[in-house]
N, C-alpha and C positions, 0 to 999 in steps of 0.2 A: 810613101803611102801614109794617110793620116793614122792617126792614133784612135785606139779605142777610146780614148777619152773623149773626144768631140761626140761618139755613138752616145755614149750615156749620154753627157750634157743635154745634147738635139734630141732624145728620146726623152727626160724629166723634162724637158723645158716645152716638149708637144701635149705631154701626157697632163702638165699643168692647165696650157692651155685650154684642151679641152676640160678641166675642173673646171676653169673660168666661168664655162657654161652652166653653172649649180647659182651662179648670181641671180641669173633669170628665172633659173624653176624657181628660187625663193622667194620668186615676186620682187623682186629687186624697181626701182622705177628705171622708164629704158636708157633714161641720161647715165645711170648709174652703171649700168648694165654695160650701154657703148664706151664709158673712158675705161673701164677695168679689160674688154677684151684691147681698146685702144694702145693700152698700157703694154701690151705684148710687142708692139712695132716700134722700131727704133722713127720716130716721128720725122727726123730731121735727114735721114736718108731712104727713106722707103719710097719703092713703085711700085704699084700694083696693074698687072699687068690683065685686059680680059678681052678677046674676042678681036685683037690688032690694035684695041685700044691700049694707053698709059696714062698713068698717074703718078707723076714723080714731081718730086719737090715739095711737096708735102709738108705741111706744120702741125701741132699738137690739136690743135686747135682744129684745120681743117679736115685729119683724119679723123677722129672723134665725131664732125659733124658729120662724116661719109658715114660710118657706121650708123650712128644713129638713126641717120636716112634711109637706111635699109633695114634695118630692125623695125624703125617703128612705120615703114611700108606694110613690113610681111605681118606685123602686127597688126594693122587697119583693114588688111587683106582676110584676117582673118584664120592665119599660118601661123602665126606667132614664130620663136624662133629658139624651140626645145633642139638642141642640136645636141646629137653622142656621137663621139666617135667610134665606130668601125671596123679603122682598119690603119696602122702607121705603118711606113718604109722609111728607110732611113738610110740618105746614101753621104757618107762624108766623102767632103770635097779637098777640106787641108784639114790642119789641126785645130783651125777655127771656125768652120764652115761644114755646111752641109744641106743637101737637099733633101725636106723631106716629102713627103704624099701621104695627106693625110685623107682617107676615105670618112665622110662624114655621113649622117644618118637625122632626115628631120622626124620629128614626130608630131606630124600639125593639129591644131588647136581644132580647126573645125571638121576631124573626122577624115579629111580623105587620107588617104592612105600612106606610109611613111616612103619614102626615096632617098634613095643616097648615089653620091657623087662624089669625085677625089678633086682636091687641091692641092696644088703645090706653093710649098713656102720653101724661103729662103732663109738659115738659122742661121745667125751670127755670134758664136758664143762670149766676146768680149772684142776690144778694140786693143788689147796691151802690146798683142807682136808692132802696131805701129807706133804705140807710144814707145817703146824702147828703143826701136830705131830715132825716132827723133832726139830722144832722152842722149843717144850716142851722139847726135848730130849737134851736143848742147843745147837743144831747145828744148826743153822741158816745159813741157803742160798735164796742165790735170785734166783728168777726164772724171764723170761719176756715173758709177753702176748702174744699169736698169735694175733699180732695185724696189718699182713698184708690188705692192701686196694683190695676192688674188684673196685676200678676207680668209685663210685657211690656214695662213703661218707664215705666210713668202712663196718666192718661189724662185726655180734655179735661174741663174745668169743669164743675160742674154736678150735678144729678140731678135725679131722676123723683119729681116732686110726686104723683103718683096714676096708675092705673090700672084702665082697665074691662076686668075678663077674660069678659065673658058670651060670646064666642063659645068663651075656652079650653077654660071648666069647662061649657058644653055638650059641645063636642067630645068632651073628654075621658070626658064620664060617659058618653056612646054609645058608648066602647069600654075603658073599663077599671073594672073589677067593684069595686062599690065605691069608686069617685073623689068621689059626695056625699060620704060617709061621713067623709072624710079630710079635709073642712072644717069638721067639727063637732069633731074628734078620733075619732071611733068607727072605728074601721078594718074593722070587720065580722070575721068569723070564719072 
């Protein structure tokens, strides 16, 4: 059975995330805004998963430009993208792992009324159980920490190996015109 320690880890390191969100009320610009939540996802192995659709293989580079894309969507939309969370679950998986569900909550810019919805992310608290195996197998390599800042002091170990947004990007396309559209790139007209 995994250890309470994975619970904490995946509990500070959701509860961060959602801090993340205080870049944007600050007026943050949205470039700045998209690599800092970016910063949360291990870049080089993450899928995200929504509606049958996938996204894996992914680079620093190209998630940062997905986010962005959808930020400054909801932003042109006129939603902007004040997000609080809710509501967290937290199911570990091993000592390094764990599922959580995080219920999120918008609060849109142009007045209509707020909605929330749960996602699921995939919490990876560190890579070491496989470094030590190899380290036994004399191959020793370094790895280095996700030790990006959310501008607040740091924040815990870790990131978010994947996520299933199929209730977001339902939610979302039942109320904001054109929300498929903005996963294809087409923005509509």
């Amino acid at each position: 059975m995994p250890g309470v320690g994975i619970y904490a880890a995946a509990t500070a390191f959701a509860l961060a995330y959602n801090q993340s969100m205080e870049v944007y009320r600050r007026g943050a610009p949205l470039e700045v805004f998209a690599a800092e939540l970016g910063s949360y996802y291990n870049a080089s192995t993450f899928t995200g998963f929504w509606l049958g659709q996938s996204a894996p293989g992914v680079n620093a580079s190209s998630l940062t430009q997905g986010i962005l894309m959808s930020v400054s969507f909801l932003e042109r939309s006129g939603f902007g993208h004040d997000l609080r969370m809710e509501n967290l679950r937290i199911e570990p998986f091993s000592d390094q792992s764990a599922i959580c569900w995080l219920t999120w909550q918008i609060q849109p810019k142009n007045g209509a009324g707020p909605w929330t919805w749960e996602t699921v992310y995939g919490y990876r608290r560190n890579a070491e159980p496989l470094d030590q195996l190899l380290l036994q197998q004399e191959n020793p390599i370094e790895t280095t920490d996700c030790s990006a800042s959310d501008a607040m002091g740091g924040r815990p170990e870790g990131w978010w190996e994947f996520t299933n947004t199929d209730n977001e990007v339902f939610t979302f396309a039942q109320r904001v015109p054109h929300y498929l559209d903005s996963y294809s790139g087409n923005h509509g007209s």
